[in-house]
C-alpha positions in Angstrom: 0.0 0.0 0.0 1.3 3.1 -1.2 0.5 6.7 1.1 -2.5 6.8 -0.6 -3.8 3.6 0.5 -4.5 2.2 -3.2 -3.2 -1.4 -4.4 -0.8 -0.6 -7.7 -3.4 -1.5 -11.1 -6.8 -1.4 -8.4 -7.4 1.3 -10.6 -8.7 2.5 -14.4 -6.6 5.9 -14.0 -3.3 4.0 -13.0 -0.2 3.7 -15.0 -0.3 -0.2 -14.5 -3.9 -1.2 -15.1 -3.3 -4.5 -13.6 -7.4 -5.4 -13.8 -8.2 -8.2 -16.0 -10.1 -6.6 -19.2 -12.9 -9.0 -19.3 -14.1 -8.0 -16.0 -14.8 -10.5 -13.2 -18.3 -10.3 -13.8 -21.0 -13.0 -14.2 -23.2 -12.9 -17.1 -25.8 -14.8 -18.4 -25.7 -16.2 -22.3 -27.8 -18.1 -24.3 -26.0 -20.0 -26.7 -27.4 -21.7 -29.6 -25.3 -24.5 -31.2 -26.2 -26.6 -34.5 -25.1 -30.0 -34.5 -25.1 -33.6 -35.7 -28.6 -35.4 -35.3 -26.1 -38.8 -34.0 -26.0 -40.7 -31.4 -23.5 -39.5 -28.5 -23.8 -35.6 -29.8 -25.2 -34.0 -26.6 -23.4 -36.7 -24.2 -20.1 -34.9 -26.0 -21.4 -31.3 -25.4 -23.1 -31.4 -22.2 -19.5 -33.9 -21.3 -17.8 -30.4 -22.2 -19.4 -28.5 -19.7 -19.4 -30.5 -17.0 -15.6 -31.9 -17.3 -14.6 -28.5 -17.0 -17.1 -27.2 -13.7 -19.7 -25.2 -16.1 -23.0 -24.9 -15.3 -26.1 -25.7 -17.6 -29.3 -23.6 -16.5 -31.4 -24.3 -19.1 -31.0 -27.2 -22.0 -33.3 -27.9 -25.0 -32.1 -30.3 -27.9 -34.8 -30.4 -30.8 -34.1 -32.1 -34.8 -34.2 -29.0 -36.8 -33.5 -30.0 -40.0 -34.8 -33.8 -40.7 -33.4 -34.1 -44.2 -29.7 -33.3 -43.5 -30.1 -34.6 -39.8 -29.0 -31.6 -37.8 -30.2 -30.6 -34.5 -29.8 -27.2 -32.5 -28.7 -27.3 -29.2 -30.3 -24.1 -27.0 -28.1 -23.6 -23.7 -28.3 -21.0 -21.4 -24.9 -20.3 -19.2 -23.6 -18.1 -16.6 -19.7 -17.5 -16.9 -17.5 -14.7 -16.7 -16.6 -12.9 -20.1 -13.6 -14.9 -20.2 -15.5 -18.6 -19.3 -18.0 -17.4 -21.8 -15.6 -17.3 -24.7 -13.8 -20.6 -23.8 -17.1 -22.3 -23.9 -18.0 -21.3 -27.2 -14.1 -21.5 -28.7 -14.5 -25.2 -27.4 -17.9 -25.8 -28.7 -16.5 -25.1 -31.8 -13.8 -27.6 -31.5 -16.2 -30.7 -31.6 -16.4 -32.9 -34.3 -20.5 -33.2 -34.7 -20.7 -28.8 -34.3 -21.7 -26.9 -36.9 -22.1 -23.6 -35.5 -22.2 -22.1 -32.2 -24.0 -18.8 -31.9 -23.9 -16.3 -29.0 -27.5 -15.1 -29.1 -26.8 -12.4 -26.1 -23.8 -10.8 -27.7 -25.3 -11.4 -31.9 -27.8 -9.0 -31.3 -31.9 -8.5 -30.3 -33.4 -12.6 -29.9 -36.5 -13.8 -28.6 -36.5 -16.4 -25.9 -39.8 -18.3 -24.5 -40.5 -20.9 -22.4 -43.0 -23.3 -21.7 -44.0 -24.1 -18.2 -46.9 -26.5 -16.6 -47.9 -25.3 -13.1 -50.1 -27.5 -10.9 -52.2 -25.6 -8.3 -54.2 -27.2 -5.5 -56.8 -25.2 -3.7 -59.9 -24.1 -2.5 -62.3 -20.9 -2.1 -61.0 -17.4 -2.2 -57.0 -18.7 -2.8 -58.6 -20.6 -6.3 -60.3 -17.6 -7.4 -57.1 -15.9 -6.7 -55.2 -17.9 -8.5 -58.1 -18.0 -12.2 -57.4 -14.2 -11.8 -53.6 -14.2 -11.9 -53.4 -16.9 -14.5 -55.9 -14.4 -16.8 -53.4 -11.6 -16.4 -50.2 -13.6 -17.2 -52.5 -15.2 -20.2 -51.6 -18.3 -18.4 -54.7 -21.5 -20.2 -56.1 -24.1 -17.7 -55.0 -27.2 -19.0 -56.3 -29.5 -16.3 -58.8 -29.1 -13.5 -60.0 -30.7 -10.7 -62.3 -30.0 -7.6 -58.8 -29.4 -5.9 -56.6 -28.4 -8.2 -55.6 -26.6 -11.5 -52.9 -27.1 -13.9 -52.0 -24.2 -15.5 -49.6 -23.7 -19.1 -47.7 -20.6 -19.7 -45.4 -19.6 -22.4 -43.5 -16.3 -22.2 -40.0 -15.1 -21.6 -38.3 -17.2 -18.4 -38.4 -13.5 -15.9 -42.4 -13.9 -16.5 -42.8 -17.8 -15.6 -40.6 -16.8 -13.0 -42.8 -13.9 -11.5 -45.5 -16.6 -12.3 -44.3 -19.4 -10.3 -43.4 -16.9 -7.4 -47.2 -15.3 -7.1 -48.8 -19.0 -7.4 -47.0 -20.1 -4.3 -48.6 -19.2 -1.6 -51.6 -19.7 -3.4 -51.1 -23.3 -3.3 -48.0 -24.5 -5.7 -47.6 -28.2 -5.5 -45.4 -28.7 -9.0 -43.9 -27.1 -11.9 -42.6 -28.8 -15.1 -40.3 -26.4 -17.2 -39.3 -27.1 -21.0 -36.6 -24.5 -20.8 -35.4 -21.3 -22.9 -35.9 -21.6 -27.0 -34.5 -18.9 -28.4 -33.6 -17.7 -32.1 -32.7 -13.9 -33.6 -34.2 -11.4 -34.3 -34.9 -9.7 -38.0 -33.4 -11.0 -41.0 
């Protein structure tokens, strides 16, 4: 520590900006990566993340394209700037990967998500509960005498705000497909 009580590089005005460029951060990114519809393919990818500590938060693996059997691979990741571009450098390394796009950094996208939400209960909290699913546009899919299942599809922040105003109305499961996501424009 110098008189001034500041670490040599702590700061942007320093001679000997020591900070790492790509900040320390934690972001969120939603990756979308076109592969081989074969056998083994997500083993390989999801084997990538995991050998190396990474951590999935949502996963959806569809067949895009049946005639040249390709599939895309929607993952959504939290990393620093720095684990964010080794993923996708090593993505890109793998035999049965086509292309790996960085839907956060490419530009505007559009993620949903599909969630089913079971709700169990009676009188005022299931009137309650009709009246928030009509503001969220949530349908009734199922119903009981004790309980509703609900389906929403929006962007994950609203299922989330969703799921968190239905519990103490009576949440008793949820069933989550995950984020698909594509670009926006042309």
């Amino acid at each position: 520590m110098n008189a001034l009580h500041l670490r040599k590089g702590a700061t942007r005005h320093s001679a000997y900006d020591l900070r790492n460029p790509l900040g320390d951060r934690q972001e969120t990114h939603t990756l979308a990566v076109l592969v081989d519809n074969e056998a083994g393919v997500l083993a390989r990818v999801i084997g990538l993340f995991s050998g190396r500590g990474y951590n999935i938060e949502s996963l959806t693996v569809a067949e895009t394209d049946h005639e040249g059997h390709r599939s895309r691979i929607t993952i959504v990741t939290t990393g620093t700037p720095a684990v964010i571009e080794q993923i996708k450098a090593q993505l890109g390394r793998l035999v049965p990967v086509h292309e790996v796009h960085d839907l956060t950094v490419e530009g505007p996208s559009v993620q949903r998500e599909l969630a089913l939400i079971k709700v169990a209960g009676a009188g005022e909290k299931r009137v309650e509960a009709m009246r928030m699913a009509e503001v969220f546009r949530a349908r009734i899919v199922d119903t009981t005498l004790e309980s509703f299942v609900f389906e929403i599809t929006g962007a994950p922040d609203k299922v989330d705000t969703f799921v968190a105003l239905m519990r103490p109305l009576g949440l008793v499961d949820i069933a989550r497909t995950g984020v698909a996501a594509i670009t926006r424009g042309a």
